[in-house]
MARBA-3410 file (N, C-alpha, C, O; in Angstrom, 1 decimal):
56
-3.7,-94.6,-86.9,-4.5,-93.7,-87.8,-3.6,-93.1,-88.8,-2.4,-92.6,-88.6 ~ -4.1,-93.2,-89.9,-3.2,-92.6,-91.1,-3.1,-91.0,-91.3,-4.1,-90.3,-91.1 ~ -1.9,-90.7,-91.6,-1.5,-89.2,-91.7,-3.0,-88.5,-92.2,-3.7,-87.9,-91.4 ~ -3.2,-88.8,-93.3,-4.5,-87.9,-94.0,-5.6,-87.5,-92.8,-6.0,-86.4,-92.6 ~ -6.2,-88.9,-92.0,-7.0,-88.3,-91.1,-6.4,-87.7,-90.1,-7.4,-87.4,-89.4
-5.3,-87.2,-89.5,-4.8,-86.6,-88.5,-5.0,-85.2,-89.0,-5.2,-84.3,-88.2 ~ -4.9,-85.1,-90.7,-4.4,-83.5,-90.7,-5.4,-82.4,-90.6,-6.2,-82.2,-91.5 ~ -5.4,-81.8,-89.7,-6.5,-80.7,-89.2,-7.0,-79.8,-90.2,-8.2,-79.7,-90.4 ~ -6.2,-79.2,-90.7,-7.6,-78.8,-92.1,-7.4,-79.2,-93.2,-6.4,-79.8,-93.6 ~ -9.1,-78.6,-93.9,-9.3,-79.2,-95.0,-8.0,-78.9,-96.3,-7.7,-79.7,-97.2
-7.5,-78.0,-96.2,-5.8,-77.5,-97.0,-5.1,-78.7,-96.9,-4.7,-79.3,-97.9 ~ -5.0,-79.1,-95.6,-3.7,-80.1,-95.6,-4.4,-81.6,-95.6,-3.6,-82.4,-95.1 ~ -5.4,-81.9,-95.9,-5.9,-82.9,-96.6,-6.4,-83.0,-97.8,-6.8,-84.1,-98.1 ~ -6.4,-82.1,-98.7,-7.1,-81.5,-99.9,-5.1,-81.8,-100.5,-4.9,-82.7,-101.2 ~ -4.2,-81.1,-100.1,-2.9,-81.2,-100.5,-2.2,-82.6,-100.8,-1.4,-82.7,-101.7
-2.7,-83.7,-100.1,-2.3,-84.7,-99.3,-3.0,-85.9,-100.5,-2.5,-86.7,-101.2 ~ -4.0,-85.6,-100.1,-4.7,-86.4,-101.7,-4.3,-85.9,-102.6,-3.9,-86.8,-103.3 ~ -4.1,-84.8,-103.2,-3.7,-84.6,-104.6,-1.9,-84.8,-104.8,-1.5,-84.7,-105.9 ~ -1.2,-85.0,-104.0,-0.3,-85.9,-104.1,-0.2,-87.0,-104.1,0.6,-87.6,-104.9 ~ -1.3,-87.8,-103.3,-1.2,-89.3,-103.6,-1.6,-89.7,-104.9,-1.1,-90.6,-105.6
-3.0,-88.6,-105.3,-3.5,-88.6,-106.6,-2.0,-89.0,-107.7,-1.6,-90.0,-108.3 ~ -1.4,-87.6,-107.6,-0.4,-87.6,-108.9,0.8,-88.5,-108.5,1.8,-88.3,-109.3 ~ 1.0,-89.4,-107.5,1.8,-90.4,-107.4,1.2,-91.7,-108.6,2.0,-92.1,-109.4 ~ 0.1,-92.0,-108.5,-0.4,-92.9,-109.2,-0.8,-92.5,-110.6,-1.6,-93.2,-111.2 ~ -0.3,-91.4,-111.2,-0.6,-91.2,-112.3,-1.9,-90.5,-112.9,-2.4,-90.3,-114.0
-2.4,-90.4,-111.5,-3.9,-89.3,-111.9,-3.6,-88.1,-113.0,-2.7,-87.3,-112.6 ~ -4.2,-88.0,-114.2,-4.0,-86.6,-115.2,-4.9,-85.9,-115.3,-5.2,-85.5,-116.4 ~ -5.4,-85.6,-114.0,-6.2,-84.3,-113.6,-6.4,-84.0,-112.6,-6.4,-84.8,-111.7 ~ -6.5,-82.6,-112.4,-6.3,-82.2,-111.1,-7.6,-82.6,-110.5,-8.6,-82.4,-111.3 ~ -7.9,-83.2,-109.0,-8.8,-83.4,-107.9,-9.7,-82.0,-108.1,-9.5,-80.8,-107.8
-11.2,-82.9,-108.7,-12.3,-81.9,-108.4,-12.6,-81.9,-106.2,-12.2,-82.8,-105.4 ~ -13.2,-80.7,-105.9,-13.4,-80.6,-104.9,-14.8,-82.1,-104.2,-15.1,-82.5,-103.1 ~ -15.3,-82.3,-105.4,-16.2,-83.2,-105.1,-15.6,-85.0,-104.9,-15.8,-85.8,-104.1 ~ -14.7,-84.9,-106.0,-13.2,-86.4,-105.9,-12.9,-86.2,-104.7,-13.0,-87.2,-104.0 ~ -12.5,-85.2,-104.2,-11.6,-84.7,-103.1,-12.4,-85.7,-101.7,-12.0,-86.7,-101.1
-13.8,-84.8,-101.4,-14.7,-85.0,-100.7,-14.8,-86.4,-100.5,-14.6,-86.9,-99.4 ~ -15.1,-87.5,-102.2,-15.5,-88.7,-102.0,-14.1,-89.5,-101.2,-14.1,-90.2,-100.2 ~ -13.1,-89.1,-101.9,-12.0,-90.1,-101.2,-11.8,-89.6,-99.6,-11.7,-90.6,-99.0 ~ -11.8,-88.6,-98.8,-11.6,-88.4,-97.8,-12.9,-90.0,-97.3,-12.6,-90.9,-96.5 ~ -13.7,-89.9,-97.8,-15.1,-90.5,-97.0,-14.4,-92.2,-97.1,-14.6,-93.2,-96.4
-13.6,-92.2,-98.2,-13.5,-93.8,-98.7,-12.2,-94.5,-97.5,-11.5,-93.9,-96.7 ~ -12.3,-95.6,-97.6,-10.9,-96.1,-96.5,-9.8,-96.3,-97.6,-10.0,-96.4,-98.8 ~ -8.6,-96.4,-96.8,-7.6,-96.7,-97.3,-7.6,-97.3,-99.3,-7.5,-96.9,-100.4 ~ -8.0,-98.9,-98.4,-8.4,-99.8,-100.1,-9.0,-99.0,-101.2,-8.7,-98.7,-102.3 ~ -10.1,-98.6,-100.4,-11.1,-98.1,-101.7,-10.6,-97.1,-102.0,-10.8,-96.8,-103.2
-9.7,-96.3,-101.4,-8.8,-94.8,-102.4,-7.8,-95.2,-103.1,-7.1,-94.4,-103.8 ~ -7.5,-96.6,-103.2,-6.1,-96.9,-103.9,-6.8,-97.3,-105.5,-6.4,-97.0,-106.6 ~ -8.1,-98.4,-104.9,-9.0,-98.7,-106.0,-9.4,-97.2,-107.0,-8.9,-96.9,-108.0 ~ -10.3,-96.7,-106.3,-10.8,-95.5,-107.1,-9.1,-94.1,-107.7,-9.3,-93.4,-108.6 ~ -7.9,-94.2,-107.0,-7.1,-93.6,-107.7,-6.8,-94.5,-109.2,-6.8,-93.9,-110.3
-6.6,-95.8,-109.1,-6.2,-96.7,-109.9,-7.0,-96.5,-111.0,-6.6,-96.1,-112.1 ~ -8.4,-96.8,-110.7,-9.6,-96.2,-112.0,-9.2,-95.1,-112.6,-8.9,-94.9,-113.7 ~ -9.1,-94.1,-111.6,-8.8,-92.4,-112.2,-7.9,-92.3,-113.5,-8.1,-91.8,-114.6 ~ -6.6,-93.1,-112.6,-5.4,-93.0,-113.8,-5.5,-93.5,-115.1,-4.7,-93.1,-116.1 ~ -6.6,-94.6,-115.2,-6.6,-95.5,-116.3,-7.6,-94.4,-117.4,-7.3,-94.1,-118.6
-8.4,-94.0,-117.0,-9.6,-92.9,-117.7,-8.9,-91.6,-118.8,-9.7,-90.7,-119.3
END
């Protein structure tokens, strides 16, 4: 199980994505609704949908 789902609250998963976000060059900060979608998405599909982000 990957770090992100282990971390017991929503802080330390909300933290967690918006690092991986600004790893890949995301240039805006994580609406709470982005936030929401990628927790729901698996692994692949959050690398896909960060990838989109950054290019926008």
């Amino acid at each position: 199980m990957r770090a992100i789902e282990q971390a017991e609250s929503w802080e330390a998963q909300k933290e967690w994505l918006e690092a991986e976000a600004a790893e890949v060059g995301v240039p805006h900060k994580l609406s709470r609704l982005e936030l929401l979608t990628l927790l729901d998405l698996g692994p692949v599909e959050r690398v896909q949908y960060r990838r989109r982000a950054a290019h926008t």
